[in-house]
C-alpha positions in Angstrom: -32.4 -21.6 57.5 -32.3 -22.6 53.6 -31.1 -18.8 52.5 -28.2 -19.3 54.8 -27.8 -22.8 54.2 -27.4 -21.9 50.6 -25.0 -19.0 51.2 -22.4 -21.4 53.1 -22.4 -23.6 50.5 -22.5 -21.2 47.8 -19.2 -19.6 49.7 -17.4 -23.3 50.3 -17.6 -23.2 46.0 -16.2 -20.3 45.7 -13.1 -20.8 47.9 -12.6 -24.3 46.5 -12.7 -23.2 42.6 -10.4 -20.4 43.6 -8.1 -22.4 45.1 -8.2 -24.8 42.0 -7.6 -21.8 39.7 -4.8 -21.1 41.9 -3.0 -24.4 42.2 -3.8 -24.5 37.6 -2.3 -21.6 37.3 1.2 -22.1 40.0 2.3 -25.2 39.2 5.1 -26.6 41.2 6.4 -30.0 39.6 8.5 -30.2 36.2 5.6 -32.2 35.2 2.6 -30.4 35.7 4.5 -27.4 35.0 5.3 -28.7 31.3 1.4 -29.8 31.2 0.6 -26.3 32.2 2.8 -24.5 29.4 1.8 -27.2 26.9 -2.2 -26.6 26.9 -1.4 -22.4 27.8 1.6 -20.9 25.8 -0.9 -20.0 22.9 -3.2 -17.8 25.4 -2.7 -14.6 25.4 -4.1 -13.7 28.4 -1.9 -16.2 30.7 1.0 -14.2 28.7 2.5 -13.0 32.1 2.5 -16.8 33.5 3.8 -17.9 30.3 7.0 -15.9 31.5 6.9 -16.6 34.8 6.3 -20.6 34.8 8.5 -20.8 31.8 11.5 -19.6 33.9 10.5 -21.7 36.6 10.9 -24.6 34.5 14.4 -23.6 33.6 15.5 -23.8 36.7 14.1 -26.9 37.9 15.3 -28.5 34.6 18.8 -27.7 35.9 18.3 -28.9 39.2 17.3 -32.3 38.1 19.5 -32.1 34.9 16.7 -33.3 32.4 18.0 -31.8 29.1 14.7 -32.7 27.6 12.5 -30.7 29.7 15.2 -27.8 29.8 15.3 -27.4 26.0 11.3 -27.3 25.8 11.1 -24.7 28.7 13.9 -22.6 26.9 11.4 -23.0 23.7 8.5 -22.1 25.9 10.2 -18.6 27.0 11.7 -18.4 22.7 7.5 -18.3 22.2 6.4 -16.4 25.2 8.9 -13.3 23.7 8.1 -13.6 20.6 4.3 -13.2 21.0 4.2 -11.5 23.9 7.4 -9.3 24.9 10.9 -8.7 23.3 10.9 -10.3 20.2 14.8 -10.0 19.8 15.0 -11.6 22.9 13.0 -14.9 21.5 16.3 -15.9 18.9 18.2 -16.3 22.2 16.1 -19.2 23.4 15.6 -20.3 19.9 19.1 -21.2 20.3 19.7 -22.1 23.3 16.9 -24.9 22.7 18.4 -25.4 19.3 21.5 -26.3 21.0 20.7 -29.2 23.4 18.7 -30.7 20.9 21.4 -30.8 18.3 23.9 -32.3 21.3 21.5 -34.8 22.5 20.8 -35.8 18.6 16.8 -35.1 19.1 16.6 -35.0 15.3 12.1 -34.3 15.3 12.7 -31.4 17.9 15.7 -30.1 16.3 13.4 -29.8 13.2 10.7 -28.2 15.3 13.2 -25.6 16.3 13.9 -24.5 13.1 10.7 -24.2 12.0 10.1 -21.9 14.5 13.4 -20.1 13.9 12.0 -19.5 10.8 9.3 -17.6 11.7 11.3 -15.4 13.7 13.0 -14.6 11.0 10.1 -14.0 8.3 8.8 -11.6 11.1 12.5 -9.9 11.1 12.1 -9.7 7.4 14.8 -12.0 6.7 14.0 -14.0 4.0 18.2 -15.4 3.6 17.7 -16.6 7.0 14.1 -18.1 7.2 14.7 -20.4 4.0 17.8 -21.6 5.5 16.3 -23.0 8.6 13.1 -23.8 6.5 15.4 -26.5 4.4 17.3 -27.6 7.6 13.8 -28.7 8.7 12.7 -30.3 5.5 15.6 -32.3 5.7 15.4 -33.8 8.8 11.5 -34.5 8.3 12.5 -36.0 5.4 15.1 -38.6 7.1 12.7 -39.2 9.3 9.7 -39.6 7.0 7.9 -37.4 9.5 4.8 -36.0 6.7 3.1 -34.0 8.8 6.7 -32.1 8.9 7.5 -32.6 5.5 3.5 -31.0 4.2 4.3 -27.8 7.1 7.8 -27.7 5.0 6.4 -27.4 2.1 3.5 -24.6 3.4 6.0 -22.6 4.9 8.3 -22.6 1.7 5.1 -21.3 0.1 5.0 -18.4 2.3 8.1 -17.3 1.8 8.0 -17.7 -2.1 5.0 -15.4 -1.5 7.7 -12.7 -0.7 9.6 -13.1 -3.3 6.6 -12.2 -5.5 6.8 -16.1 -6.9 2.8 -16.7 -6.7 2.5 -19.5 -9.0 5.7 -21.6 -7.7 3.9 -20.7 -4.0 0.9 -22.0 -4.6 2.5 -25.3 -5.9 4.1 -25.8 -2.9 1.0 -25.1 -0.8 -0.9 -27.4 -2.8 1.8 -30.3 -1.7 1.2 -29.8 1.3 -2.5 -30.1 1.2 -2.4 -33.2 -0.2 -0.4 -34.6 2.1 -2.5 -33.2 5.5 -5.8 -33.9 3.9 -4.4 -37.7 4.6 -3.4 -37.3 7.6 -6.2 -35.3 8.8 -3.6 -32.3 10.0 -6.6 -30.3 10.5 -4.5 -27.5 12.2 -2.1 -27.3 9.6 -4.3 -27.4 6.2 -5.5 -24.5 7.9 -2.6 -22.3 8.0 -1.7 -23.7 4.4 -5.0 -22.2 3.2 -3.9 -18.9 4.1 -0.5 -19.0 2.6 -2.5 -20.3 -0.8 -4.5 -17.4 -0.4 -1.9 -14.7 -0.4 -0.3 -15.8 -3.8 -3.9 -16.2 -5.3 -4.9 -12.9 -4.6 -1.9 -11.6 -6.6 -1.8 -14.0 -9.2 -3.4 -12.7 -12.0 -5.8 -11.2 -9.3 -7.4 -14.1 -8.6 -9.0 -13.1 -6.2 -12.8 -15.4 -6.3 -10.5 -18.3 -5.8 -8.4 -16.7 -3.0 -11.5 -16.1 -1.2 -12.8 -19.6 -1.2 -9.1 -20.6 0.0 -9.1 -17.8 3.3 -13.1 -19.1 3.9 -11.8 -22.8 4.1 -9.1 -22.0 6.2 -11.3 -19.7 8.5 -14.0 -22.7 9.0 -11.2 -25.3 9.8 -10.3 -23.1 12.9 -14.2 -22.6 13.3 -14.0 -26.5 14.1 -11.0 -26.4 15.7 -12.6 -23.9 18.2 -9.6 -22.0 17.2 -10.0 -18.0 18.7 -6.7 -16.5 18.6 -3.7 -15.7 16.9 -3.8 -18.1 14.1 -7.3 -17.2 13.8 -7.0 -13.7 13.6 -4.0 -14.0 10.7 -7.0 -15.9 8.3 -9.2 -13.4 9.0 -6.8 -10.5 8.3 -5.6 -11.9 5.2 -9.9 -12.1 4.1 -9.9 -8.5 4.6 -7.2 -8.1 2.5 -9.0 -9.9 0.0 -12.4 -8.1 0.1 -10.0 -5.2 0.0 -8.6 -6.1 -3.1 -12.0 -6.6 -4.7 -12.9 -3.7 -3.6 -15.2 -4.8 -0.8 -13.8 -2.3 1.3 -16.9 -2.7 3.8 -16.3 -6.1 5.0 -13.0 -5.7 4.4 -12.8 -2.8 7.6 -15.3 -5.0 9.6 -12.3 -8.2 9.4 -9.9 -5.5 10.2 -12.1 -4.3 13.3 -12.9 -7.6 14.8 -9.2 -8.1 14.9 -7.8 -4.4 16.5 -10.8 -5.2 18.7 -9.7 -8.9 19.2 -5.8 -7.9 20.0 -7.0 -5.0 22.2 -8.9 -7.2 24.4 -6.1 -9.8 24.7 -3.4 -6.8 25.2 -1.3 -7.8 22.2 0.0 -4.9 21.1 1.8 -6.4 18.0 -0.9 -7.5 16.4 -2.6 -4.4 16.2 -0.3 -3.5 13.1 -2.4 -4.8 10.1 -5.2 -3.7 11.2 -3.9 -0.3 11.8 -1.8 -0.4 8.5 -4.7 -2.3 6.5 -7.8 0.6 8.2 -5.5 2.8 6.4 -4.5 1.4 3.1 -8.7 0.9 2.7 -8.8 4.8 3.3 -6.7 5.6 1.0 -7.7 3.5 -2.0 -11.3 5.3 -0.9 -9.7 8.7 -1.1 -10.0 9.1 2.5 -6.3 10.8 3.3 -6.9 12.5 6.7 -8.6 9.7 7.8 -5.8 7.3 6.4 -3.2 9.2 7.7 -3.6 8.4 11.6 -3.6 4.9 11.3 -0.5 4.4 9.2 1.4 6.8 11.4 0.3 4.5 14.1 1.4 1.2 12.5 4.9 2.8 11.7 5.2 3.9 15.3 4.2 0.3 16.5 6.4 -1.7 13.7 9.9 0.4 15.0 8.7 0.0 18.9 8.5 -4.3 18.5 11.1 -4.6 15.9 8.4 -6.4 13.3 10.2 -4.3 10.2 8.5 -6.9 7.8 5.5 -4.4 6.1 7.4 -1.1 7.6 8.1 -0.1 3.5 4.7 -0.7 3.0 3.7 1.6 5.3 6.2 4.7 4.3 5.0 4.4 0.9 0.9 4.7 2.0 1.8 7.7 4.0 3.9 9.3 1.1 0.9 9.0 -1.2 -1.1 10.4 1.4 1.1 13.4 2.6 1.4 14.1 -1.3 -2.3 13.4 -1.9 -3.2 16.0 0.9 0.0 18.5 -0.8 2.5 18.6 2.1 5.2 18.1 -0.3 7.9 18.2 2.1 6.5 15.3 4.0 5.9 13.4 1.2 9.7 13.7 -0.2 10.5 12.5 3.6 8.3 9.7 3.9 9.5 8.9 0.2 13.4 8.4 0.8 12.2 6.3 3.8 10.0 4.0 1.7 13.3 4.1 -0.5 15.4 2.9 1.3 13.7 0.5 3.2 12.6 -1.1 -0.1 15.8 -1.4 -0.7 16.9 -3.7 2.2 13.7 -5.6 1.6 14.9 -6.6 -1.9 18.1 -6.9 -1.1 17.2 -9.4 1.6 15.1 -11.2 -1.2 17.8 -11.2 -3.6 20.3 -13.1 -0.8 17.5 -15.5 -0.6 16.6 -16.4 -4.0 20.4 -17.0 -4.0 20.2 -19.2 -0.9 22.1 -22.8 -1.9 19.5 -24.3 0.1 17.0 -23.5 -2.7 19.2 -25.6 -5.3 17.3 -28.4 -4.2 13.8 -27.3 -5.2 14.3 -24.5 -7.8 16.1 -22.7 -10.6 16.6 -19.5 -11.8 18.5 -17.6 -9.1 20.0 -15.4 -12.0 16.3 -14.5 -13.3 15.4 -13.5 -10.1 18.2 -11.4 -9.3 17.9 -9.4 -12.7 14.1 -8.6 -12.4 14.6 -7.5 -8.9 17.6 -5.2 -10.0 14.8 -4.2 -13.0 12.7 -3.1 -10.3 15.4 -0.8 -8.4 16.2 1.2 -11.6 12.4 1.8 -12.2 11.7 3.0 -8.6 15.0 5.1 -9.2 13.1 6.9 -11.8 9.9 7.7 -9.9 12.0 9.0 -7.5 13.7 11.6 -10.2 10.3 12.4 -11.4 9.7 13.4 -8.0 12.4 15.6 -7.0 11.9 16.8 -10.6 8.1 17.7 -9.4 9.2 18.9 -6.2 11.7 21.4 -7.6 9.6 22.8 -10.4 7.1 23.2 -7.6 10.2 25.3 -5.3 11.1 27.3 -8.2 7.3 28.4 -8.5 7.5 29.6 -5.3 10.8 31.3 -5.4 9.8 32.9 -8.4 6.2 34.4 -6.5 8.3 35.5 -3.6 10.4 37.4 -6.0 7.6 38.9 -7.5 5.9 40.2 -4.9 8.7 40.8 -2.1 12.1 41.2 -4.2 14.1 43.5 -1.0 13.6 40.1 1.0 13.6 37.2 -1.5 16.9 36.7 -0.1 17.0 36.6 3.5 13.6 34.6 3.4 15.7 32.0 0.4 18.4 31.5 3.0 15.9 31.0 6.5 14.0 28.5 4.6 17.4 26.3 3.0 18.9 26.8 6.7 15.8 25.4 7.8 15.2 22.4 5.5 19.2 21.3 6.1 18.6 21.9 10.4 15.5 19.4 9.5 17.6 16.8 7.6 20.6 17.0 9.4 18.5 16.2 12.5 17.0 13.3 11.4 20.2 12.2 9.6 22.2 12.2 13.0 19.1 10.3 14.7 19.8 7.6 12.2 23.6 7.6 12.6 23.6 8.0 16.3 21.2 4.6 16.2 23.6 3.0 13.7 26.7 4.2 15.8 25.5 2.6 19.0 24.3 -0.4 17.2 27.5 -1.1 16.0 29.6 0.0 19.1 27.4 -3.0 20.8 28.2 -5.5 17.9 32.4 -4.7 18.1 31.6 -5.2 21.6 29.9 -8.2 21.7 32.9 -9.5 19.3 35.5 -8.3 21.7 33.3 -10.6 24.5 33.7 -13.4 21.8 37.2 -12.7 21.4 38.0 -12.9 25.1 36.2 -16.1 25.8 37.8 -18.1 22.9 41.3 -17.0 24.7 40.7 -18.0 27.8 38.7 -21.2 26.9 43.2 -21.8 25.9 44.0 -20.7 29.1 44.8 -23.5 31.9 45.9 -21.0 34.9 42.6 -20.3 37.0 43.7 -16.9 38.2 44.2 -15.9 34.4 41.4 -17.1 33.6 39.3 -15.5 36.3 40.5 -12.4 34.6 39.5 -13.0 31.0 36.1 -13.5 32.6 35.9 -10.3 34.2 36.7 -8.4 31.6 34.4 -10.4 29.4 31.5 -9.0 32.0 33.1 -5.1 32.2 33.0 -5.2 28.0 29.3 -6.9 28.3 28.3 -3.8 31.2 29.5 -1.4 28.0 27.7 -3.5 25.4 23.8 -3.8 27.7 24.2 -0.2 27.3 24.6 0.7 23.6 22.0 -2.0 23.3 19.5 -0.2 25.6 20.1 3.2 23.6 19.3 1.9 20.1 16.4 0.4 20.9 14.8 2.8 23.1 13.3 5.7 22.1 15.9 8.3 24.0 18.9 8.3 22.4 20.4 10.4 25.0 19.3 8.5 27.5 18.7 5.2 29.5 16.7 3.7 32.4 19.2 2.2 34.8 16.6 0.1 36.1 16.1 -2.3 33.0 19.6 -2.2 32.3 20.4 -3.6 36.4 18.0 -6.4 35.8 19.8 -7.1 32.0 23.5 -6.9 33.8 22.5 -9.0 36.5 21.2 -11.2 34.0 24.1 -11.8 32.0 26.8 -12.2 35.2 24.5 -14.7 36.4 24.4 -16.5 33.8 28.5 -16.4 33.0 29.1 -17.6 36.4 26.0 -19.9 36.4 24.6 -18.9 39.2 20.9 -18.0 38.2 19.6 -21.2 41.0 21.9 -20.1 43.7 21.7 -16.3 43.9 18.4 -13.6 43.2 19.6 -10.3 42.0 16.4 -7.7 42.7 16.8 -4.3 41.6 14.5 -2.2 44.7 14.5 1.1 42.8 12.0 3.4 40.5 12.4 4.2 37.0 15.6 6.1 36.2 17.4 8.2 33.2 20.7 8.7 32.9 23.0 10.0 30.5 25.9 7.2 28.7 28.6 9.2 30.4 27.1 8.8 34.0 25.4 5.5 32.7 28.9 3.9 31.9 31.0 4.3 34.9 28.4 3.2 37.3 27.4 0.2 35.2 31.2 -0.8 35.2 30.8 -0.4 39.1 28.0 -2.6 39.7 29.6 -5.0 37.3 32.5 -5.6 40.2 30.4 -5.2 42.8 28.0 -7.9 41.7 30.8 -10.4 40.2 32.9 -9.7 43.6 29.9 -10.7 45.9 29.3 -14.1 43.5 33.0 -14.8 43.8 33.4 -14.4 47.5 30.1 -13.9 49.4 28.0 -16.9 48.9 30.8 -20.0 49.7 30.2 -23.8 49.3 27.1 -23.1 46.4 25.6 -21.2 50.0 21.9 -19.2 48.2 22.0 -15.8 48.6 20.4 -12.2 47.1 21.9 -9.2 45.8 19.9 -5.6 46.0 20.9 -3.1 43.7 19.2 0.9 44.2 20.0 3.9 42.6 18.5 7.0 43.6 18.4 11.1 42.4 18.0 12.9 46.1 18.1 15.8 44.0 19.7 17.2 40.7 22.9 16.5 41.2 23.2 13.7 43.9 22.9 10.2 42.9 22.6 7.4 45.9 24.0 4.0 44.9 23.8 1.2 47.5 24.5 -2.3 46.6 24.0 -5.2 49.5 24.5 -9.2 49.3 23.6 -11.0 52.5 26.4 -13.1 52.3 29.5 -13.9 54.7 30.6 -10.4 54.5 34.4 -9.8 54.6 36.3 -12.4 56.6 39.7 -13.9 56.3 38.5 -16.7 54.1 36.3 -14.1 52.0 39.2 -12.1 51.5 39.8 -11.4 47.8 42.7 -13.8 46.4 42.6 -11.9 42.3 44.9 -8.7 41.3 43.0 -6.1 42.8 42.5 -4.5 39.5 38.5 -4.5 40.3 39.0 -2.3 43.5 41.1 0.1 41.6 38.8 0.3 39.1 36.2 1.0 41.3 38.1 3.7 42.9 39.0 5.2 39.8 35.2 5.6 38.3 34.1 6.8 42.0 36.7 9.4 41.3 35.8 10.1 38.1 32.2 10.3 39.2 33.3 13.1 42.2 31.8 10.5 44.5 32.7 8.6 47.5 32.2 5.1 48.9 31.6 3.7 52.2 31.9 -0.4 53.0 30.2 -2.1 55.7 30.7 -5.9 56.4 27.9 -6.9 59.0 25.0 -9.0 58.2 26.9 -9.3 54.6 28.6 -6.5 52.7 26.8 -2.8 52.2 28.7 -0.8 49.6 27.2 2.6 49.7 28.2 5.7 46.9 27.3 9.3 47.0 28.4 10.9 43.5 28.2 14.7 42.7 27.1 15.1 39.0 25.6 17.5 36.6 22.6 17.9 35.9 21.6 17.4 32.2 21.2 20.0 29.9 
């Protein structure tokens, strides 16, 4: 009788903490779901929720018009893809944020947003950027005599100082800021101000004993703090690099273990860069190359794939040592004009912010700093002659052997291996400019979107106007799609099913309807090439705008389901369905007709056809004959 007496009760605890899991994790008020982001948007492993409730706060932020709580859930979703997802995606929300605040004249939250602008952009690598929103906060903190802002102001101005090689001026700035949260007792902050003080130490003069004692107080601050993650794991990176440095390289490769293992277990992938990267760098300065040379190619691989481009020069030049180390010359020459020219836009980017205006206000010597950096370019132009002065002494060796030995075919093997080498550049060149190409295809687009809505903000005739609106969404349906193909890894290629959910998006959001109408894409992963991609892109478009214009009346809710389907090599299914009035005399299109012809004119050029049903709501249903890629 007590075993199952037990049992029951044991059970009734289980179900009840389940349930109060549940309800902590789903909350359904503005309130509790602020609470909820408040206490979890720095936990990695409620990232998904972070998203989810994050959104959901958006939208009841709309509902009940509280431009407060909308600005802080737009901030909320900024973070969430910034440490967790797209981190391009995170400036959007920055903004947006950014936005209300500056409207609503929410001067400390304003501030707040630019601080945090800022670190997008020292993630991006963008120094010119970061200091500018890095003053815009300082001055507000200072108007508002807000200290705590004022000592994280002056920390984070030490950090990017760092990058500009200034140690000295760095740790200046650092130490202001300690003062000031030492008074305060800004626990949190002194912390990460330690670690910017650290970084310059290390390189100034190599000093690294102090550095040390600076990453070991910031390290025990979090200790007290019961700080575990992120924050954490960027002190105890930043000690490995200092037992690296002092050649400590065993406890330097356990702090870089703890956090790959660390970033594993919480699935963020990002973060697995400097340990990757700094595993390497310690093989290399131990002689170590085939060991090195995994973990760098790793790092490079993971820097490109989550856009964090900061350390990426770093990186080519650690695998050109190693490639040269282990005398595959050819690689090393490769990885070289990479390091090259990505040192290049690094300095350049340092150069724009050392002339930053904003800088006027604390510092001198913009000229200095320009000239030294220039210094630097001409010197790393000659270790690049050297090179190619090594590398073709090495060639002509070798020619010369070949000649020796095999005179008859010196000269059909010289003209294999030159036809070879240009295939190989020429290859990678057009990679490079393909990328560059539909990068800047989306940027002239995304200007010609501008363009559009600044004329028909003039305009005062609705049907006009209605116009300029769809063809701001047709030039957007182009734009989603250059996007998607410089950013993925297929440069031929696209999945249609990413680029639905990123369409539907957008519309939504033009025609605000993102509370009123769910767009759900019910379909697998799919590839297509930008010729087939385009067309049916520019379909959907006016399928999707059509059914928010005339299938959901009087703000009625309603869903749109978008498939696409390959029944076979050259069939692709495309069925669109709303379930809204479907077509009745008062749904009956009132604009110029130009989005039916256009339809009809891609279904044409598609060798398709298209069938229309209008019960339960509207069916559109395509059948197009393509070819199957190469």
């Amino acid at each position: 009788m007590t075993k199952k007496l037990t049992l029951i009760l044991l059970t009734l605890f289980c179900v009840i903490n389940s349930h109060a899991q549940t309800s902590d994790a789903n909350p359904s008020s503005i309130n509790d779901i602020m609470d909820w982001l408040e206490t979890h948007v720095d936990k990695p492993k409620d990232s998904t929720l972070i998203g989810l409730n994050s959104q959901k706060a958006i939208q009841l932020s709309k509902q009940v018009n509280n431009q407060i709580s909308l600005a802080q859930s737009y901030r909320y979703l900024a973070i969430y893809h910034k440490e967790y997802s797209k981190l391009d995606s995170s400036l959007y929300y920055f903004n947006k944020a950014k936005d209300i605040y500056s409207n609503i004249n929410e001067d400390l939250s304003l501030a707040n947003i630019y601080m945090d602008i800022k670190g997008f952009y020292t993630v991006k690598a963008n120094y010119n950027q970061a200091k500018k929103f890095v003053y815009k906060a300082l001055e507000l903190y200072e108007k508002l005599d807000n200290q705590r802002g004022i000592a994280l102001s002056f920390a984070h101005v030490g950090d990017l100082l760092y990058y500009e090689n200034n140690y000295n001026e760095a740790i200046k700035y650092c130490d202001k800021a300690i003062i000031i949260q030492k008074n305060i007792n800004a626990n949190e902050d002194l912390a990460l101000t330690y670690r910017f003080k650290a970084s310059s130490q290390l390189f100034t003069g190599f000093d690294s004993e102090n550095a040390l004692k600076s990453i070991n107080a910031s390290i025990e601050l979090y200790r007290q703090l019961g700080e575990t993650g992120i924050p954490m794991m960027a002190s105890v990176n930043w000690r490995g690099n200092i037992y690296k440095y002092m050649e400590h390289y065993d406890e330097a490769i356990v702090d870089y273990q703890t956090n790959f293992d660390n970033s594993k277990q919480m699935g963020l992938e990002c973060y697995l860069i400097p340990s990757l990267a700094n595993i390497g760098h310690v093989y290399l300065m131990q002689g170590r190359y085939k060991e090195a040379l995994p973990y760098n190619l790793k790092a490079i691989d993971l820097i490109k794939k989550t856009g964090r481009t900061r350390n990426l020069w770093e990186n080519y030049m650690h695998v050109s040592e190693i490639y040269e180390s282990l005398s595959d010359h050819k690689k090393a020459l490769y990885y070289h004009q990479l390091y090259t020219s990505e040192l290049e836009s690094f300095k350049d980017n340092i150069i724009l912010s050392l002339e930053n205006e904003a800088q006027s206000k604390y510092e001198v010597g913009q000229k200095n700093a320009t000239i030294k950096f220039q210094d630097e370019k001409i010197s790393q132009q000659k270790r690049t002659k050297i090179l190619y002065l090594v590398l073709t002494a090495l060639l002509a060796t070798i020619l010369f052997g070949l000649f020796y030995y095999s005179r008859k075919n010196q000269k059909r093997n010289q003209q294999l291996e030159l036809l070879n080498n240009e295939l190989d550049n020429k290859n990678t060149q057009n990679e490079l400019l393909l990328r560059e190409i539909h990068h800047r295809v989306k940027n002239n687009l995304e200007l010609v979107k501008s363009l559009i809505a600044l004329q028909s903000a003039e305009l005062e005739d609705s049907a006009t106007k209605d116009a300029m609106i769809a063809s701001q969404n047709r030039v957007q349906s182009m734009g989603i799609i250059h996007q998607k193909l410089y950013q993925g890894e297929n440069l031929g290629c696209i999945d249609m099913k990413d680029y639905f959910i990123n369409l539907g998006d957008g519309i939504l959001d033009t025609f605000d309807a993102d509370d009123k109408v769910k767009i759900e894409c019910a379909m697998e992963q799919l590839e297509l090439d930008v010729d087939t991609a385009v067309p049916i892109g520019l379909i959907v478009n006016e399928l999707i705008t059509n059914a928010l214009k005339y299938a959901f009346p009087e703000d009625s809710k309603g869903k749109i389901e978008i498939c696409l389907t390959r029944s076979n090599s050259e069939i692709l299914t495309l069925k669109v369905v709303d379930n809204g009035i479907g077509k009745t005399t008062e749904a009956t299109p009132k604009g110029t007709g130009f989005g039916t012809q256009l339809i009809k004119l891609l279904t044409q050029q598609l060798n398709g056809n298209m069938q229309e049903n209008h019960e339960n709501g509207t069916s559109v249903v395509f059948e197009f004959k393509i070819k199957s890629a190469a």
